[in-house]
C-alpha positions as MATLAB code, in Angstrom:
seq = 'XXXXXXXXXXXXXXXXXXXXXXXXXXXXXXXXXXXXXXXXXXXXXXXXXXXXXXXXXXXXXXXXXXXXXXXXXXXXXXXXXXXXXXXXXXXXXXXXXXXXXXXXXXXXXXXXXXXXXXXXXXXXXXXXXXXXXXXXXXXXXXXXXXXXXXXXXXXXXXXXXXXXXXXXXXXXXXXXXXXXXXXXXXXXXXXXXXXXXXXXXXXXXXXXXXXXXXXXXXXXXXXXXXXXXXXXXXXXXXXXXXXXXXXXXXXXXXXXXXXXXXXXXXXXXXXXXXXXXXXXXXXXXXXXXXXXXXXXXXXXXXXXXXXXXXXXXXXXXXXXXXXXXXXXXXXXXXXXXXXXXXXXXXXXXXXXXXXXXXXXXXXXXXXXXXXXXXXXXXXXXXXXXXXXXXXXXXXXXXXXXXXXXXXXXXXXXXXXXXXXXXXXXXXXXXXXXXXXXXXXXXXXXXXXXXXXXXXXXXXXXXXXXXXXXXXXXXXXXXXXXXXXXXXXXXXXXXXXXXXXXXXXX';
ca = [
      18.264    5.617   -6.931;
      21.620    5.884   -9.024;
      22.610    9.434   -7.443;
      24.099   10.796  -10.692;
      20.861   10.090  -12.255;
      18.529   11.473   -9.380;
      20.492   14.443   -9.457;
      19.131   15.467  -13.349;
      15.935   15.629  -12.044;
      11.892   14.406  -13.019;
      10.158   14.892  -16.161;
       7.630   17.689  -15.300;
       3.638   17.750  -16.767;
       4.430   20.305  -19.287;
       7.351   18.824  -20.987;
       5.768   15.378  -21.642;
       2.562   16.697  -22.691;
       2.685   20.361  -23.168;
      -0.865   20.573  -24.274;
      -2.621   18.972  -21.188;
      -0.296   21.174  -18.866;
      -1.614   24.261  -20.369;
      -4.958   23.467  -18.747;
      -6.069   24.885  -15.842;
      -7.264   22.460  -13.195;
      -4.519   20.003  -11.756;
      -5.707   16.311  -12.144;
      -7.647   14.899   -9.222;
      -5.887   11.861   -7.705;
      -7.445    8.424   -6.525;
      -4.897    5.912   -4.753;
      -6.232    2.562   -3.916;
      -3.715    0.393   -1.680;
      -5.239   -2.692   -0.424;
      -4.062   -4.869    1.887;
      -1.794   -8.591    1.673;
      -2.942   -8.847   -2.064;
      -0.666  -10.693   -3.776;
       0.011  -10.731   -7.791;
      -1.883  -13.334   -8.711;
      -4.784  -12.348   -6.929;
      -6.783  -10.877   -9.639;
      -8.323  -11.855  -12.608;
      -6.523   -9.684  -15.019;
      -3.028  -11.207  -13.462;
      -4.613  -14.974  -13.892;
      -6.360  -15.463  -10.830;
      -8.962  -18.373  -11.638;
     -11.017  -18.327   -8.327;
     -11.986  -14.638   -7.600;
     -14.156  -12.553   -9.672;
     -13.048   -9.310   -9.957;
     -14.627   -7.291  -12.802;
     -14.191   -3.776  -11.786;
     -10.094   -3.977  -11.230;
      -9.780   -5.975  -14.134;
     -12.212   -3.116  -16.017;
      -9.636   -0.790  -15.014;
      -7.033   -2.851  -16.738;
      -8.367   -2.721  -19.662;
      -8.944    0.628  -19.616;
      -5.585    1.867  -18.634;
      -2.338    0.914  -17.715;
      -1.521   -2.776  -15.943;
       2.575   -2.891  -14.767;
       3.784   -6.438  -14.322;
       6.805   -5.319  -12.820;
       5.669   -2.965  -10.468;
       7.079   -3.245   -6.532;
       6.153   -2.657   -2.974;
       8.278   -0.401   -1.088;
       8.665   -3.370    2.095;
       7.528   -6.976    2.190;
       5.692   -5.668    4.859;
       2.598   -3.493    6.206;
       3.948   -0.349    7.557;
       7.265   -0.014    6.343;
       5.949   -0.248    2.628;
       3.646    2.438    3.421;
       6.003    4.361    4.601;
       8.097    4.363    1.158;
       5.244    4.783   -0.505;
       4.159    8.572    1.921;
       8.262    9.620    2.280;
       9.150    8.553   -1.595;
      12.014    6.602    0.255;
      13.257    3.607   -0.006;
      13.533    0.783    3.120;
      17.264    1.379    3.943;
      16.572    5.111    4.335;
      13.043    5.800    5.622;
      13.123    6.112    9.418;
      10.290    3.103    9.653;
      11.549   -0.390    8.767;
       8.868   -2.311   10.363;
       6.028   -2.902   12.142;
       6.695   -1.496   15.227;
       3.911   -1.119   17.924;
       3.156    1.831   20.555;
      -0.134   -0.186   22.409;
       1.233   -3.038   24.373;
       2.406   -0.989   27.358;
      -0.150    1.222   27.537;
      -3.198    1.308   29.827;
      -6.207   -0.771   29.120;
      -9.728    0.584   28.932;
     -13.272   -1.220   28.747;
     -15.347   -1.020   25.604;
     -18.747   -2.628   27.151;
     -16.949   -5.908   28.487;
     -14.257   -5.440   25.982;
     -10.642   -5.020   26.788;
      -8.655   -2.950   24.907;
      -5.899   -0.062   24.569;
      -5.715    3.247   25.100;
      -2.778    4.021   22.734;
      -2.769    2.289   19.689;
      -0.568    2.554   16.527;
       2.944    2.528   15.219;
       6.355    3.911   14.985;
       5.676    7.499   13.341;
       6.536    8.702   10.321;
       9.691   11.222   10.729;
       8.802   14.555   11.619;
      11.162   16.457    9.758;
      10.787   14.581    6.177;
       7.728   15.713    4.314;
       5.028   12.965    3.292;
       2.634   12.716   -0.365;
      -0.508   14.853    1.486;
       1.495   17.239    2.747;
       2.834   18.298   -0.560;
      -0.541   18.016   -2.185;
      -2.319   20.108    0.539;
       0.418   22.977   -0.283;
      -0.055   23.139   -3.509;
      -3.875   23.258   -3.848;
      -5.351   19.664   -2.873;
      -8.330   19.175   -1.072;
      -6.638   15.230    1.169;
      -8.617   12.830    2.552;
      -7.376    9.350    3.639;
      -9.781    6.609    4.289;
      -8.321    2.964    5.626;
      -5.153    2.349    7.829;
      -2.746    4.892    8.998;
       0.011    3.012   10.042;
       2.309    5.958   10.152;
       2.194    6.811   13.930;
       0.108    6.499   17.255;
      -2.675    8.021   18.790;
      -1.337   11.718   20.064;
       2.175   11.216   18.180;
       4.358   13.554   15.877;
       2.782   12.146   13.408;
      -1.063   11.204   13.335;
      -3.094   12.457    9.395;
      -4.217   15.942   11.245;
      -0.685   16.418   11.609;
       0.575   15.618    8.072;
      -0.854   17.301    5.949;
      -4.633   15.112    5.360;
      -7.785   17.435    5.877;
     -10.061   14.280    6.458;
      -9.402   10.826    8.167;
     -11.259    7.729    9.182;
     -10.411    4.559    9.517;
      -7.739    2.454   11.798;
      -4.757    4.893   13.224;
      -3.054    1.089   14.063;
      -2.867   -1.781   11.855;
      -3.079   -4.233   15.007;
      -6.738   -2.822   15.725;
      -7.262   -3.570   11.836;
      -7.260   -7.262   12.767;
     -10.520   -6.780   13.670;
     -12.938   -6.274   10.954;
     -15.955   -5.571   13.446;
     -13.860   -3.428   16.265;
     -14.345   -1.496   19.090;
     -14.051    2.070   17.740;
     -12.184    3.498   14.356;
     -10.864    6.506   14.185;
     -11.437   10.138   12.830;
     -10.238   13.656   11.734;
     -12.204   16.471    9.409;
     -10.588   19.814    9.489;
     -13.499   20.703    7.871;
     -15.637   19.764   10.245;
     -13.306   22.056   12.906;
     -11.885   18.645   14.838;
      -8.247   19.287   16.809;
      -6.930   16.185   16.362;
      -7.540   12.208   15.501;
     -10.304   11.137   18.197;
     -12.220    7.444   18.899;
     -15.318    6.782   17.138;
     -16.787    4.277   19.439;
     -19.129    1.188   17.285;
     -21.552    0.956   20.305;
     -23.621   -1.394   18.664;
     -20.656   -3.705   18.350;
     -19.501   -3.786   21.940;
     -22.434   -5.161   23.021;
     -20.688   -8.370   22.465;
     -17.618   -9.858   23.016;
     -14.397   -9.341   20.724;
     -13.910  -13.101   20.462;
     -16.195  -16.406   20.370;
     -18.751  -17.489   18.559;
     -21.238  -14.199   19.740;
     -18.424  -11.971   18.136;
     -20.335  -12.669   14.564;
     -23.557  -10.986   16.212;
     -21.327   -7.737   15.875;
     -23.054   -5.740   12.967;
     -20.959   -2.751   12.595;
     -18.541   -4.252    9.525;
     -14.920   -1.590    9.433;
     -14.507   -2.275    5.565;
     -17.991   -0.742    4.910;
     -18.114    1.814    7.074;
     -14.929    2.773    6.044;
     -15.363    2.755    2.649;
     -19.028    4.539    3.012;
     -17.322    7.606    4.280;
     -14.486    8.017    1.454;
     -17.550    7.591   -0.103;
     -18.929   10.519    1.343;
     -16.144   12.404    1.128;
     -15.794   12.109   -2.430;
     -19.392   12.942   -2.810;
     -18.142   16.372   -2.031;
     -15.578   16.712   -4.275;
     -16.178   18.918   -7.619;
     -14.671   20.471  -10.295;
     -12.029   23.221   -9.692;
      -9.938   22.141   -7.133;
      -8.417   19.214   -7.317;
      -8.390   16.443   -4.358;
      -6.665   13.496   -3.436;
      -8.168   10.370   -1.522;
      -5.851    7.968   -0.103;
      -7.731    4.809    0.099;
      -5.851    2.084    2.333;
      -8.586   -0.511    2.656;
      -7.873   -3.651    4.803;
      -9.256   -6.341    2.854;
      -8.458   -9.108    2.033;
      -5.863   -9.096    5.457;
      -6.866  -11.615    8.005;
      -9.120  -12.022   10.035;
     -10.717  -13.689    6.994;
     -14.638  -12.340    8.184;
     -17.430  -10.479    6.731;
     -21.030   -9.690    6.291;
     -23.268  -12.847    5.915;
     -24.423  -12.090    2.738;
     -25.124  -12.798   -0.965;
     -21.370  -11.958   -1.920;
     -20.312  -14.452    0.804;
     -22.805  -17.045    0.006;
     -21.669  -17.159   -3.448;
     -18.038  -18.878   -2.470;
     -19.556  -20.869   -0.151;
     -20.923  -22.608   -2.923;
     -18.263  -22.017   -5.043;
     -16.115  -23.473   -2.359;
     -18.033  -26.099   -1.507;
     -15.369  -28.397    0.072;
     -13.588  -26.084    2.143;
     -11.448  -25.354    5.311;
     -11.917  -24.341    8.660;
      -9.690  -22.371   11.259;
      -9.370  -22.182   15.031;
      -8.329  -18.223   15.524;
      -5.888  -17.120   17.998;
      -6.685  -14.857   20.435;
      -3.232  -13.111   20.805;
      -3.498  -12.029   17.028;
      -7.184  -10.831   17.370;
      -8.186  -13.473   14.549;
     -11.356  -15.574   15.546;
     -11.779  -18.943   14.269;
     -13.489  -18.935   10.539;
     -15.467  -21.081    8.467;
     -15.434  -21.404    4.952;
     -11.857  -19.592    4.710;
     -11.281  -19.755    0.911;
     -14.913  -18.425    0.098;
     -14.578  -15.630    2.779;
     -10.961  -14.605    1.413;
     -12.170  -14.869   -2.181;
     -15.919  -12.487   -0.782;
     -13.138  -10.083    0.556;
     -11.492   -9.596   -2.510;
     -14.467   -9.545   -4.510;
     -15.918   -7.078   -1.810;
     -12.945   -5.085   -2.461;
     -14.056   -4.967   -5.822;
     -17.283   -4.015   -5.551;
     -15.875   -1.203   -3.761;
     -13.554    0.144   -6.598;
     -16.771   -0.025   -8.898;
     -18.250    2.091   -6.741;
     -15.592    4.821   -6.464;
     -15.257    4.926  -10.386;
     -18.752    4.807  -10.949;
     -19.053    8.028   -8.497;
     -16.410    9.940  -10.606;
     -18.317    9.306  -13.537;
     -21.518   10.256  -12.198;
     -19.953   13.438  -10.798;
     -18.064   14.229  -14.574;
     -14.599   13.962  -12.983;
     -13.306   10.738  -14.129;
     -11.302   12.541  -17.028;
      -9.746   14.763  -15.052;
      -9.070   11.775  -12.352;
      -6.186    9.330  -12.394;
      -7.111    6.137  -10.218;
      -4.063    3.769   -9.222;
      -4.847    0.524   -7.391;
      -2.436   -1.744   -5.661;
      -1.183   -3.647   -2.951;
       1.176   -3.345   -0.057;
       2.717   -6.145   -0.374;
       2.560   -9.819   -1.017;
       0.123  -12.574    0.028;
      -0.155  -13.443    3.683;
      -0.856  -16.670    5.245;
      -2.706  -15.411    8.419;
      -5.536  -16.080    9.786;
      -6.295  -19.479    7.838;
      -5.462  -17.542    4.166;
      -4.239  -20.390    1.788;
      -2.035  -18.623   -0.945;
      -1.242  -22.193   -2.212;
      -4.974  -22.981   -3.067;
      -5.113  -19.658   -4.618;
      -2.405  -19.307   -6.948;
      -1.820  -16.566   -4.849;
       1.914  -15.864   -5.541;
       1.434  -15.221   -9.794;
       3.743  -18.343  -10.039;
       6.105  -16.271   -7.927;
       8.125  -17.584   -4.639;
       8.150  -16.068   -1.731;
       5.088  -14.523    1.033;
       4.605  -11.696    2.915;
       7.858  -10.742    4.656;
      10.084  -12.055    2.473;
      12.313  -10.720   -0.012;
      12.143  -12.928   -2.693;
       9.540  -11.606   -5.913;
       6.376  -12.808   -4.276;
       6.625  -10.677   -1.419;
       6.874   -7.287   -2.812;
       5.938   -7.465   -6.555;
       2.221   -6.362   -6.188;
      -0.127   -5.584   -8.890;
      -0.379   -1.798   -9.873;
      -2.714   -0.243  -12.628;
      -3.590    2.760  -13.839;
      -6.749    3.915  -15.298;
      -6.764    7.749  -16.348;
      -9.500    8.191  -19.598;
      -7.779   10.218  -22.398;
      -4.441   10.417  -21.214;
      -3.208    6.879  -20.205;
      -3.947    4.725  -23.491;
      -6.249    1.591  -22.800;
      -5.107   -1.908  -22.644;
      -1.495   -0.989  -21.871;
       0.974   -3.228  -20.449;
       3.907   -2.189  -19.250;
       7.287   -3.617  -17.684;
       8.641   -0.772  -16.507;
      10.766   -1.044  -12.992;
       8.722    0.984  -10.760;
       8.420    1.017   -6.696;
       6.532    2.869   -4.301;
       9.418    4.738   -3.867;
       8.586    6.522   -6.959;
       4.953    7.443   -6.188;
       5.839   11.226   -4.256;
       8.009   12.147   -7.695;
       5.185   11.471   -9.850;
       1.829   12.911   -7.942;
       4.933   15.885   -7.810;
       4.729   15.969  -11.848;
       0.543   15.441  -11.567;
       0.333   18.732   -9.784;
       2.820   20.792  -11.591;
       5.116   20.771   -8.427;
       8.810   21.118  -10.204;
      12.115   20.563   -8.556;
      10.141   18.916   -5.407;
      13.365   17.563   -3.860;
      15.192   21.054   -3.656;
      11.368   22.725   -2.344;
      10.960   20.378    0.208;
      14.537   18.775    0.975;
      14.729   19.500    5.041;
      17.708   21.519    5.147;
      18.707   21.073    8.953;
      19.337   17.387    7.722;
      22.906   16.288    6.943;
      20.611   14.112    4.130;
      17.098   13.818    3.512;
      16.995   11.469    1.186;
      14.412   11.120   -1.772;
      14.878    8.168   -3.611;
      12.147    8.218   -6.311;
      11.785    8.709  -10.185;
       8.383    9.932  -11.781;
       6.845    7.637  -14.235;
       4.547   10.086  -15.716;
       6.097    9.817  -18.989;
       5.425    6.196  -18.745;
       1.755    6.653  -18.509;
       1.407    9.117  -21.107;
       3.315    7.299  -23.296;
       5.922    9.328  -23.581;
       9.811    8.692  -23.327;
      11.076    7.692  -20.009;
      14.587    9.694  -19.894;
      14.892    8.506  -16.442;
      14.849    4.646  -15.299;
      16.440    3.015  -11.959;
      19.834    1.646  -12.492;
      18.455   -0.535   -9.438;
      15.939   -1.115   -6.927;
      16.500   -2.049   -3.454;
      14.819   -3.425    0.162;
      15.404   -4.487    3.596;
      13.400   -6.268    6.212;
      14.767   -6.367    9.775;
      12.238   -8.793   11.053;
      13.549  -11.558    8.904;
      16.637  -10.260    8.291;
      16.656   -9.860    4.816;
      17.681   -7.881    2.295;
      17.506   -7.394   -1.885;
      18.780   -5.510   -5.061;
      17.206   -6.062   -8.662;
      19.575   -4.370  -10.845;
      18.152   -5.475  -14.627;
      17.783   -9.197  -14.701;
      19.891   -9.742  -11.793;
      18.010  -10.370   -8.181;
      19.879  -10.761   -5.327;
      18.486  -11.443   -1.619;
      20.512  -11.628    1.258;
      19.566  -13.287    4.756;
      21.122  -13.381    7.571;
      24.343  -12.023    5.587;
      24.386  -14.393    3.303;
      24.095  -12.928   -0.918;
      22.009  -15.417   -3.303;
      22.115  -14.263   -6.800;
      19.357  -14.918   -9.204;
      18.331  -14.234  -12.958;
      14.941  -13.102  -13.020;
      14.856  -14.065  -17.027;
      15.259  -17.084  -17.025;
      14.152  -18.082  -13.165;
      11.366  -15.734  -12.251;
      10.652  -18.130   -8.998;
      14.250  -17.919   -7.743;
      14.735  -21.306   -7.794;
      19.042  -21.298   -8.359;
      20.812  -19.612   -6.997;
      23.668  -18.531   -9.400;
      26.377  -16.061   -7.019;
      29.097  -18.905   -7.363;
      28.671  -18.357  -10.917;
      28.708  -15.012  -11.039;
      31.116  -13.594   -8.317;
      31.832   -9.977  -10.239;
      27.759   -9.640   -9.992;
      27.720  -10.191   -6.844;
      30.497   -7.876   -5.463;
      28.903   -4.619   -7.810;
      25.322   -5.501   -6.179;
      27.159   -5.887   -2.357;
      28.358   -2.622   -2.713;
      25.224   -0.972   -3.777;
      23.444   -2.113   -1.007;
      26.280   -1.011    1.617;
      25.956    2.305   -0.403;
      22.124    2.839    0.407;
      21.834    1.016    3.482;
      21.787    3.945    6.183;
      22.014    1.725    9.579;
      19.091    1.837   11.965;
      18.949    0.946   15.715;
      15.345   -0.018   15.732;
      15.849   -1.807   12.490;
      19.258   -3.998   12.479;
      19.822   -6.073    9.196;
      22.892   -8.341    8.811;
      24.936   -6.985    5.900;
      25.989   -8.684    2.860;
      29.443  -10.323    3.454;
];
């Protein structure tokens, strides 16, 4: 983000590794972004509970980052970082602003429910990751949650730039794990635009209750089945990119009654129990640490799937899979982070500033170019993600070819960390990284060692070496620190009138 360092440029393909960029085909691209994970919540970052052998597989295969950071402590605004390569103070969506409450209502069966759904959209006139992909040569497909617009918006995936879609347009629908209807798109397939996909045999029951479990149409798996699919169809010789947003493990903490499940609910003998609430679309659960541990788990299962696909097709060395999160652990829906660990000995939760919301896991598994077993502590954020699929597809000087011009500013705030993976020299490193949350009024800077969050206005100062929960705060100590980090964040905070934040004072 330091602007005299942006302004040198990204490492391109050829010059880290001038051999591999004399091939022909571009590398295939696999992004894996769950949902609410948090960075203990794997077994490869010391989670004790959950068996996860595929993720952790990929760990020791590739690369695993222990510093690596969400764009937003929350759902949609870290999304967006992570599509716009911008950070929170300049993307156009800060939070998780709806589009369905006002709209009409419309019956599914007995089921009430709305006939817009989704969120703020994505701006118009800044260019997102599939767009760029899809101009250069990508075959895009996105399979999860959108979260980047409503139904019949500016910005919906046949609009920007991803040939196939299915999944949840709105992440409010994706509190319900068996809905009314998903959503679709397939250019291929010669669709117009993002339609319904009604579940009929779900809405023969009720969206809450007790008969709501006699639902059978599960979103995870039928979402997953068709990225499935669609990678099926993939082969050599042009390359692709699937976006895969699944939901789990968010809340509602519910899924298929089966072996998986079964298995924590011995595990987890002793257990708890939660009532729902209606206005969040999260019905009441049993058994809430052995379903959230099954959804992880499930998540799992479904990563072993994708990679074992890839190798079955003979494109997994010519495929770089990243998995992460969105952001930190949640609390909904009956979720105990505290039972789990779920923080990585970090403080802080979804929507919060400190280290435990945003610092997610992120790994990297590409066979023959990223060396096994690597750890790494680089700075990275999501921020940086555009840059770098930029350097995976040979696109060079991306901000000059797709910098809107009309725009006093368009702002792209990332650095590529290919030469990170490849184990190259990283020329270029943030002097800082930075976030803000209007919701809970908070802001932060890391610059180095030094954290600082700010609520309400208010700067506290920590030293991630030697306090990585942020347990003292040290700004009365350290007043010069303090002033250099309030004036980087008055530098990169553009304001926003859907997104107020109280500035440092």
């Amino acid at each position: 983000m330091n602007k005299m360092t942006l302004a040198v440029g990204t490492l391109s393909l050829a010059a880290v590794v001038p051999s591999y960029a004399r091939k022909v085909q571009k590398p295939n691209i696999i992004y894996i972004m769950c949902d609410d994970m948090g960075y203990g919540d794997l077994g490869c970052y010391g989670q004790p509970y959950i068996a996860t052998p595929n993720i952790d597989g990929m760990a020791r295969d590739g690369m695993r980052f222990t510093q690596a950071y969400a764009g937003a402590p929350v759902s949609a605004p870290s999304r967006a970082c992570f599509m716009t390569g911008q950070h929170a103070g300049h993307t156009l969506v800060r939070g998780n602003k709806e589009y369905w409450a006002e709209s009409a209502r419309v019956m599914y069966g007995q089921n009430e429910d709305y006939s817009v759904v989704g969120q703020q959209p994505y701006d118009p006139d800044h260019v997102i990751i599939p767009e760029i992909l899809r101009a250069n040569g990508y075959t895009t497909g996105m399979f999860g949650k959108w979260a980047g617009g409503y139904e019949g918006s500016v910005s919906t995936p046949d609009k920007r730039g991803v040939d196939e879609f299915f999944g949840y347009i709105c992440q409010f629908q994706a509190h319900l794990y068996f809905p009314n209807f998903l959503n679709k798109y397939s250019r291929e397939a010669g669709d117009t635009a993002v339609s319904r996909v009604v579940l009929e045999d779900n809405i023969q029951y009720p969206m809450y209750g007790r008969d709501y479990r006699k639902r059978p149409q599960y979103s995870a798996d039928l979402i997953h089945q068709e990225a499935m699919a669609w990678l099926d169809k993939q082969q050599k010789g042009r390359p692709f990119c699937g976006i895969l947003t699944y939901t789990l493990p968010h809340a509602e903490l519910v899924q298929p009654d089966d072996s998986l499940l079964e298995r924590y609910e011995k595990k987890f003998f002793t257990d708890k129990t939660w009532g729902g609430n209606r206005g969040s679309r999260y019905n009441a659960t049993e058994h809430t640490h052995a379903q959230f541990a099954a959804m992880i788990s499930r998540l799992d299962k479904y990563v072993g799937e994708v990679l074992a696909k890839l190798k079955e097709k003979g494109l997994e060395d010519n495929t770089i899979v990243i998995f992460t999160s969105d952001n930190g652990p949640h609390e909904e829906g009956g979720a105990d982070p505290t039972f789990f660990g779920r923080d990585g000995k970090l403080r802080g939760l979804k929507r919060q500033c400190y280290e435990g919301g945003i610092r997610i896991p992120f790994i990297v598994r590409w066979p023959g170019h990223v060396k096994a077993g690597e750890v790494s502590d680089a700075m990275i954020a999501f921020y940086d993600l555009m840059p770098t699929f930029c350097d995976l597809a040979g696109v060079k000087d991306y901000k000059r070819r797709y910098a809107n011009r009309a725009k006093k500013t368009d702002y792209f705030d990332g650095i590529s960390f290919l030469p990170t993976l490849l184990g190259g020299e990283q020329k270029l490193r943030h002097s800082y990284l930075y976030w803000e949350f209007s919701e809970t009024n908070q802001m932060a800077l890391r610059m180095g060692e030094w954290k600082m969050v700010v609520i309400k206005g208010v700067p506290h100062l920590y030293n991630l070496s030697a306090d990585i929960h942020e347990d003292h705060d040290v700004a009365a100590e350290h007043p010069d620190i303090v002033d250099q980090m309030k004036r980087i964040i008055l530098s990169e905070h553009v304001d926003s009138e859907d997104y107020p934040v109280t500035l440092p004072k």
